[in-house]
C-alpha positions, 0 to 999 in steps of 0.5 A: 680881895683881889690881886693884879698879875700882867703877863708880857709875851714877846715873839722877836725877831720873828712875826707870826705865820699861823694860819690860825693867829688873831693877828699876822705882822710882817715887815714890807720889803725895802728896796734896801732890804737883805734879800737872804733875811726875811721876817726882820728889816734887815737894811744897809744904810749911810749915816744920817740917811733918812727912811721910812720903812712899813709893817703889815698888821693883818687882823684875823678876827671879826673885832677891831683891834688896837695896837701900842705902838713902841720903838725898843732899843736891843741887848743881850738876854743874860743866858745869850741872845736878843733882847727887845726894851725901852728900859732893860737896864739892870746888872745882868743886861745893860747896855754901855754909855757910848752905846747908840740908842736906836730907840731914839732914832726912830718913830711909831704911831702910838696907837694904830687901829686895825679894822675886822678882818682886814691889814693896814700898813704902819709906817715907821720912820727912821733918821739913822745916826751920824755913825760911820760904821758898824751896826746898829740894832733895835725892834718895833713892838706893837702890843694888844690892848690887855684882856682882863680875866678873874681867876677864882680862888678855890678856898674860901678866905684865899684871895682871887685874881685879876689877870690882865693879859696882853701880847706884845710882838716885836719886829727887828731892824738892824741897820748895816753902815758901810764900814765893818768894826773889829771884835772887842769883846772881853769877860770880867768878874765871877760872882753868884746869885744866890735866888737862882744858884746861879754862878756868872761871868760878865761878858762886854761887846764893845764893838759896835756889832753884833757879835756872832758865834761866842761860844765856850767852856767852864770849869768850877772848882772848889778851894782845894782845886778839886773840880765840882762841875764843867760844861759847855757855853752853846753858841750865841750871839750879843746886841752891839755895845751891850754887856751881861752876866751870864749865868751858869747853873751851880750843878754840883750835888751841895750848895756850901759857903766858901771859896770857888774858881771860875775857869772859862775858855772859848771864841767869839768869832774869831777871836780867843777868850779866856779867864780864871776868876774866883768868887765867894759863896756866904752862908747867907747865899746858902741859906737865901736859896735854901729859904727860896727854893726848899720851903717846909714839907708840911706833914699830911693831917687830918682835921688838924691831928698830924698822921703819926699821932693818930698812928701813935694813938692806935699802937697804945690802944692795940695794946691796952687791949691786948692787956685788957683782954689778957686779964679777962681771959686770967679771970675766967680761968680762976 
């Protein structure tokens, strides 16, 4: 019997520079390019402008290697910063309904092949929306054909794996129109997550954006008002039109059902934030997790007799011996 396991690696915004990489991409320099920003496109743009823009793929190997190629829209990784996909959408990262999907707007070859120790240029065309202003951000991936692996179990009826391993980079392009948009970035609801031990906020950049340097602090107190926890949001920044949950780490020594307050305060650029929201722990949240994450200890044995009753087994036969032996000594002395 055998099982399937994939394994994804992304690398964004950046390309690979070791010297000792299989495969070395790096985007060729615009003339629109931002001459500070290296190892993305960085581009200022007019709407409807229509540019086509070329990474180099270097393969450092003496095979031929072949390469998916894939436009990915950009949002906001729910612990804060870039995400790179075509479909991400879920209730912790999301992107808003009259969010411009750059995906859409751009084209790759679908499969490029690269010859044995040698680079090609892959062009990627773009046609940048009718937007007037603001940024817009998305990637490039291109991903390496999986390599399969057969992991053996070490038991006999334990079943085997088959690993399909694939690596997947990913090239930023950020596209700067002329106007500049204001701030709009708001927070909502608390709630908790009960497979995690999480707690979140929900965070909204409505702006056309991205949103720079939002960073922070949180409070968690129980019912009473008494204070279980605190800490820090450490600096992050959020895709343009993109809305998470962000999530902090339940830090008190207890996981209890019951009544909790959210208390967080902080900047996102500029701009204050602040917000007090309550949210509920059940019992069934405490003992999802509790099944999750504290699985039974399983006793040590052996050949299937638990360790305390081989040690019961030998303080019973200690003393039936100290009697017997008790008992002989009486007889001889008679």
């Amino acid at each position: 019997m055998a099982f399937f396991c994939g394994m994804l690696l992304l690398l964004w915004p950046m390309t690979t520079q070791a010297d000792e990489s299989p495969l070395e991409i790096q985007p060729v320099p615009a003339d629109n390019q931002n001459d500070e920003v290296s190892g993305y496109f960085d581009l200022s743009v007019e709407p409807g402008q229509q540019q086509t823009i070329e990474l180099q793929v270097t393969n450092n190997t003496q095979e031929g290697l072949i390469l998916k190629g894939e436009t990915v829209n950009a949002y906001t990784h729910p612990s804060g910063g870039m995400l790179y996909g075509s479909n991400i959408d879920s209730e912790r990262a999301l992107l808003l309904e009259d969010a411009v999907r750059l995906a859409d707007y751009m084209e790759v070859e679908e499969e490029i092949s690269v010859p044995p120790e040698s680079s090609v240029n892959v062009p990627v065309d773009i046609t940048v929306p009718e937007v007037e202003q603001g940024t817009l951000l998305g990637a490039v991936n291109l991903t390496t054909e999986p390599t399969t692996q057969m992991e053996e179990a070490a038991e006999e009826d334990a079943a085997n794996f088959i690993l399909n391993t694939e690596t997947t980079y990913s090239v930023a392009v950020q596209l700067n129109l002329p106007g500049e948009v204001p701030t709009d970035f708001s927070l909502g609801e608390a709630g908790f997550i009960s497979n995690t031990a999480e707690i979140y906020i929900e965070m909204t950049n409505q702006a056309q954006m991205i949103q720079e340097n939002i960073k922070g602090t949180y409070t968690v107190s129980d019912e009473t008002g008494t204070e279980l926890f605190s800490g820090d949001i450490p600096t992050f920044k959020m895709a343009p039109n993109s809305a998470i949950q962000y999530g902090i780490p339940w830090e008190h020594e207890s996981l209890e059902d019951g009544e909790y307050t959210l208390t967080v305060s902080g900047t996102a650029g500029t701009e204050q934030f602040a917000a007090t929201e309550t949210f509920t722990i059940a019992n069934d949240d405490v003992q999802a997790y509790a099944e999750r994450n504290m699985p039974e200890v399983n006793t040590p044995s052996s050949q299937g007799i638990p360790v305390w009753a081989w040690v019961l087994g030998a303080v019973v036969f200690g003393v039936l011996m100290l009697f017997a032996g008790r008992k002989m000594a009486g007889g001889k002395s008679e």
